[in-house]
N, C-alpha and C positions, 0 to 999 in steps of 0.2 A: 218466438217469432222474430224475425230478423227485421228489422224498420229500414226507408230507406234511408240512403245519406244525406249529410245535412244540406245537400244542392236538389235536393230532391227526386233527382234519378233513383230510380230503383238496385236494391245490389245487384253483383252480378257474380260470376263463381269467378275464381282464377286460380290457378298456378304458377309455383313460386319454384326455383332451383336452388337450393345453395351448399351442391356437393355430385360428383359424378357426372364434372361436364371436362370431356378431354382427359378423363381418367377412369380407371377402373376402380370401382367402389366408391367411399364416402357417399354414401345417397344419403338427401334428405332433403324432401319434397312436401311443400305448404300448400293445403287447398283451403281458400276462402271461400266462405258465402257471409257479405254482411260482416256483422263479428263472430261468426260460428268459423273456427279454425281446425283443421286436423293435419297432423303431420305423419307423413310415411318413411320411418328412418330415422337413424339418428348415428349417422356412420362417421367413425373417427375418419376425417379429414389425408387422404392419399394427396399429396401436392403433385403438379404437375411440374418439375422440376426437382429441386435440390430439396431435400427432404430435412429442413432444421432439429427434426427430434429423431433421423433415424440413430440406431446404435454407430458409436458407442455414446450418442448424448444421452438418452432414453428417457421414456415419455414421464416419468417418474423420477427424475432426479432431486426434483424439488414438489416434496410430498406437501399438497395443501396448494399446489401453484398450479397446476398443470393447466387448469381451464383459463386464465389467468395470462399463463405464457400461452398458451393458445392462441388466443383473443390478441395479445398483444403481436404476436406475429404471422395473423391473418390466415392460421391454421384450424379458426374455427367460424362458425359465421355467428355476426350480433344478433339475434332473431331475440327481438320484444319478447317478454313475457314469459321467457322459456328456460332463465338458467336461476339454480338455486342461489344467491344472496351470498352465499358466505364462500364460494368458489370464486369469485368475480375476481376480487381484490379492489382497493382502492384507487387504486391508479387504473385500472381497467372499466368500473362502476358507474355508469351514467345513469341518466333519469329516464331513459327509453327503455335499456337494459332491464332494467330493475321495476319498470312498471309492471301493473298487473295486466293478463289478456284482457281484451274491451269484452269478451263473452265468450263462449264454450269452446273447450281448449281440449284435445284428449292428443297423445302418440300413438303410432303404431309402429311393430317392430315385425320385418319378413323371416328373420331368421336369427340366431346366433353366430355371426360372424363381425367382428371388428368394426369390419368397413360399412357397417349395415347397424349397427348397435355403440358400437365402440364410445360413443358420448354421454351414455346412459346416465351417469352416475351424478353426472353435472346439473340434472333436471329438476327443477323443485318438485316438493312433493303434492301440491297442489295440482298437477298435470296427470292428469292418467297416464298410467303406459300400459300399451296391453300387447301381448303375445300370445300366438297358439300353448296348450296348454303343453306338449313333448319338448316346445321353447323355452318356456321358463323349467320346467323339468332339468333340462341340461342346464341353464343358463344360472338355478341355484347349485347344482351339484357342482359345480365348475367354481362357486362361488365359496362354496363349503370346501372345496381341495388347495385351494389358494389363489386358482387363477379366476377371480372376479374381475368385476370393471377395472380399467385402468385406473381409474382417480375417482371423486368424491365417495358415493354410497350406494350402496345396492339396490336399487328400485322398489316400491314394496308394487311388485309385478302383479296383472290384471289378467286372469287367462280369456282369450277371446275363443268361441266356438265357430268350425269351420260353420261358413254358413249363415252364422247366427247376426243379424244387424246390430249392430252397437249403433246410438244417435247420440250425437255430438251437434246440438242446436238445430240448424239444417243440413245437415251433412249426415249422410249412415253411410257406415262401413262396413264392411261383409270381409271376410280372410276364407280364400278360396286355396288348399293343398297343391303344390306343384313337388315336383321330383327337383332336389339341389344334392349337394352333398355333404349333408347334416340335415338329421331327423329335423321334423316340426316345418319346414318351411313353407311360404304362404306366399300369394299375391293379394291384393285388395281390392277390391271391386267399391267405389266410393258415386254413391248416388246425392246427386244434388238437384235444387230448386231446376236449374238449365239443363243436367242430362247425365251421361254415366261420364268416369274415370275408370280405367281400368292400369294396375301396375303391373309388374311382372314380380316384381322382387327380382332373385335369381333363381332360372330354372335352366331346365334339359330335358333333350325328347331322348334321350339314349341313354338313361338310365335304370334301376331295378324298379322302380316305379314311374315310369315315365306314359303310362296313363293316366299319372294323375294332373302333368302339362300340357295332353291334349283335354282333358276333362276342361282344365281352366280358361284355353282358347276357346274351347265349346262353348262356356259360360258369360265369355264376358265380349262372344262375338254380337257386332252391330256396337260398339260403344258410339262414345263421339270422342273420346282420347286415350289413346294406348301408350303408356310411359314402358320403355322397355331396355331392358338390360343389353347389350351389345356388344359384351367381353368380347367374343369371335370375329368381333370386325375389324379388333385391332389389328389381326395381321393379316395379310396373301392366305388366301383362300388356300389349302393342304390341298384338297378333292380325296383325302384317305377318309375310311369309316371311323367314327371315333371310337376310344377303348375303350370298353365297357365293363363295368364291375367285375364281372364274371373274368372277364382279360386279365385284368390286374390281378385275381387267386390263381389264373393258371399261373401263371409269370412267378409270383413266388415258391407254387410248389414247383418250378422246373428249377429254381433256384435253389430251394431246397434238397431238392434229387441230386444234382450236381457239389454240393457242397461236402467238404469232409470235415470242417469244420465250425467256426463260430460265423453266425449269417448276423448281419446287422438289417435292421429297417428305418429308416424313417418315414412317420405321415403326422397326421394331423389329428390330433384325439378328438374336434369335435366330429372327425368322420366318422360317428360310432361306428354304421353300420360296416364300414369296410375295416374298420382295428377289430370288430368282431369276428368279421370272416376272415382276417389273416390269422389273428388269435386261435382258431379253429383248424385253419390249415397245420398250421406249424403244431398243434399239437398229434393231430393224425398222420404228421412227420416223425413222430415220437420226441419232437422238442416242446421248452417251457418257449414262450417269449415272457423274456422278464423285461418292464415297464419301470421307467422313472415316478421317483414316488408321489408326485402329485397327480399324473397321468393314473398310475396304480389304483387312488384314491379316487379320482372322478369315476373310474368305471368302476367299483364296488359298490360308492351309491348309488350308480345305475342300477344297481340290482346284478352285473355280473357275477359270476361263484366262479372259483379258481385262479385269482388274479392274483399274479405276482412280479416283486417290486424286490431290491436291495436290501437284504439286513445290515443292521448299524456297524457293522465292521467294512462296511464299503462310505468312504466319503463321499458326499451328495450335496452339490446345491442347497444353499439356504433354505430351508421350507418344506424339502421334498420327506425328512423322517418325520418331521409336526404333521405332516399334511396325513400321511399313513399311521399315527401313529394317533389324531383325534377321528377320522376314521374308523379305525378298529375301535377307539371308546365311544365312539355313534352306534358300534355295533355293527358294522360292516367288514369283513373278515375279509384281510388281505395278507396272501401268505408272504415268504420272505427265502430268498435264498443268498448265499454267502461267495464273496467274490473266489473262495479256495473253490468251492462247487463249479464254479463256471470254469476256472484256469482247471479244473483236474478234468473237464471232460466236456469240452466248446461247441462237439460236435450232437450234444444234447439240448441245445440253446438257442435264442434268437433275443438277438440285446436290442432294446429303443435306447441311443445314445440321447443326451440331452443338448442339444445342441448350442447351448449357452455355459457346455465347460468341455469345450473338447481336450483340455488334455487330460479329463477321465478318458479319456481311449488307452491311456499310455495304458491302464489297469488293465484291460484286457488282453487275452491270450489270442490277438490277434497274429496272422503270417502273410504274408505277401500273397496274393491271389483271393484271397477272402471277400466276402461281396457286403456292399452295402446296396441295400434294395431302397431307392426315392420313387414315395408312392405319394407326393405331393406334402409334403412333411415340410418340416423348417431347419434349414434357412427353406425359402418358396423357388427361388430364381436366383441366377445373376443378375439382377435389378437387385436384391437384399444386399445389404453391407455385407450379411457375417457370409454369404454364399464365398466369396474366394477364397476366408481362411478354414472353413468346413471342407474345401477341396481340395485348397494345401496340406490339411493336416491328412486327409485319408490319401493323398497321392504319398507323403511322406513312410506313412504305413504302409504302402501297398495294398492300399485296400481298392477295391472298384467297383466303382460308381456305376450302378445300373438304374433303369427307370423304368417304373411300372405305377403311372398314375391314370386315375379317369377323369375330365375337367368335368367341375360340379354346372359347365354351362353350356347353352343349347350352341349349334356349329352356326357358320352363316347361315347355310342352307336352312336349318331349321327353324331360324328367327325370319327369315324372309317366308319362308310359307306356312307361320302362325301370324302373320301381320296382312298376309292374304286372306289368309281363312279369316281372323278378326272382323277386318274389312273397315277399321276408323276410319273416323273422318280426319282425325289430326293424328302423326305418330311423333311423340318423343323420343329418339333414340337416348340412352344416357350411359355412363359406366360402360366405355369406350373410350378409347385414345383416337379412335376412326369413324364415328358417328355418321357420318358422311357416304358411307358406305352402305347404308341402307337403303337399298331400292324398295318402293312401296307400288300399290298396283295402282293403277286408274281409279281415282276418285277419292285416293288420301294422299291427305297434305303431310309433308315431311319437314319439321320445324328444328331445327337446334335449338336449344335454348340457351341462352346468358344467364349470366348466374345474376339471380335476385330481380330480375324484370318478372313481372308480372303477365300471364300472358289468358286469354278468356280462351272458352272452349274452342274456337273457329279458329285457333291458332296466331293468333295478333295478341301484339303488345297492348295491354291496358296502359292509357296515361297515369300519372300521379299515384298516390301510394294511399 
């Protein structure tokens, strides 16, 4: 039971920012009651400006620092209680840092994505973290292929049940299923002594499951705070329908139909479900898509069967043969095929390039007119460093650059009439460049937040800390 504070006022709940204001991603969001704390997120830090760790600095140059050089250049936030001891460093280390929570302390994490998880590693072990249980599923396979946390250690991960209330002192959290683009994702639904919290995580009404984002407005309408995701507001409204999963398999196999020779793709492997549905097209094209070997490796401990990756006669990336290669001694069968295979007959094939050594292109039996298909793959944009030398190098080739991606996030339209239907008394917009842009109906209050104010359910600043 939560006591009141030492002026004798009674606690009260609050709300904390510190990530996802003025930018897309880095969420991570502190709700108090008393000393009972729970945090939603734990997203590696997107700056709003000049990016100090983009490539080619990289967030791992200096193995053992990374939280460290974080913290030191305002890329991560100080939050009490919450980062493991031996990541800090000494020159970063104070007596606030390093203290213990004043009482019950747990994380929660909406999905597998960077900007939502990406600081995981950093978290002492003393703190819970908990994920849907399809989240930590990919989140260790991912970890076992080589691409785990960025820095410190691997979480020993908590799977939470849709549904099921986790309590954390006086705070319960509930993890309610929405449609993103990556299995397992969640919103939270956070009941406290004062009233409900409802988050979004990252969702979408326009995708293959996108009853499961009207299910979670259905669930956590009437709150008294809706923290909501807002990508779509960054830019002038389209007024087009968005493309939807189904869009993006016709688009490759027209790609395919048309092609005579070698097709390239890029996406994002924690899209399962859509590297599964192109993986499927392309073979009932009568081609392989042969996968970088770490990517290779994640989808066989998925449980894929017919996955195949480079044999050791083709140069790879640091990691990418180890990665396929304790895979298969896990016992996960990943086939292999040979770079003579793909130069004797291109037009059998569909290659995922790695986008961290383009001049493995030069290796391919690529010809001028040849398609590279971007289905939201990396580089991500013109905002990413490596995007202009990925564009130079396939303009160099003659290769061409087509787009066939679905955005894993709901349109304006669609965030404006789930905040309807909701019907809050307070809405957070957050994880937006254009937060501002959220019209709300009669009778909610539409707050931006500042990072690290404290704000109560009615939407006001709490004084003092």
């Amino acid at each position: 039971m939560t006591h009141a504070d030492p002026t004798g006022r009674p606690p009260r709940t609050t709300i904390e920012f510190y990530g996802g204001l003025g930018v897309i991603g880095s969420s991570k969001i502190v709700v108090r009651h008393g000393d009972s704390r729970v945090q939603l997120d734990m997203g590696l830090d997107i700056p709003n400006g000049e990016d100090l760790m983009a490539a080619p600095v990289g967030l791992g140059s200096r193995h053992g620092r990374e939280l460290a050089d974080l913290l030191r250049i305002g890329a991560a936030p100080r939050l009490p209680g919450v980062y493991d001891a031996r990541w800090l460093g000494d020159d970063v280390a104070d007596e606030e840092l390093m203290a213990d929570a004043a009482g019950p302390h747990a994380l929660f994490i909406s999905h597998a994505h960077l900007d939502h998880m990406g600081l995981v590693g950093f978290v002492r072990p003393s703190v819970p973290i908990y994920a849907t249980g399809t989240t930590v599923e990919l989140l260790r396979a991912l970890a076992a292929s080589g691409e785990g946390v960025l820095g410190g250690v691997e979480p020993d991960w908590r799977v939470i049940e849709f549904g099921a209330p986790v309590t954390v002192g006086d705070l319960t959290v509930q993890a309610l299923p929405v449609d993103h683009d990556v299995p397992g994702a969640c919103g939270f639904l956070v009941t406290t002594p004062e009233g409900r919290i409802a988050f979004t995580g990252d969702l979408r009404f326009h995708g293959e499951e996108a009853e499961l984002s009207y299910d979670f407005t259905a669930a956590v309408a009437g709150v008294d705070v809706l923290i909501t995701e807002g990508t779509a507001l960054s830019w002038e409204p389209q007024g087009d329908t968005p493309t939807s999963e189904r869009d993006v398999v016709d688009r490759f196999r027209g790609a395919l139909a048309e092609a005579s020779g070698l097709v390239l793709i890029a996406l994002y492997p924690r899209n399962v479900g859509r590297a599964m549905q192109l993986a499927l097209a392309a073979r009932e094209a009568g081609r392989t898509l042969v996968w970088p070997g770490r990517v290779a490796a994640l989808f066989a401990r998925l449980g894929w069967q017919g996955i195949v990756t480079w044999d050791a006669s083709r140069p790879q990336a640091c990691g990418h043969l180890e990665a396929v290669a304790q895979a298969q001694a896990d016992g996960f069968p990943v086939e292999t095929v040979s770079l003579g295979e793909v130069q004797a007959a291109p037009e059998r094939f569909v290659v995922m390039p790695d986008p961290h050594d383009l001049p493995s292109l030069l290796d391919l039996p690529l010809v001028p007119g040849d398609v590279l298909l971007h289905s939201n793959g990396q580089p991500l944009g013109d905002f990413d460093t490596w995007w202009r030398p990925f564009t130079a190098w396939l303009a160099k080739l003659g290769v061409e650059l087509r787009f066939a991606g679905s955005s894993g996030h709901a349109t304006a339209d669609d965030l404006h009439a789930m905040v309807e239907r909701v019907a809050p008394r307070v809405v957070f917009p957050i994880h937006s460049f254009s937060p501002r842009r959220l019209q709300v109906p009669s009778g909610t209050r539409r707050v931006i937040a500042e990072y690290g104010v404290r704000y109560g359910l009615d939407g006001e600043a709490v004084p003092g800390r």
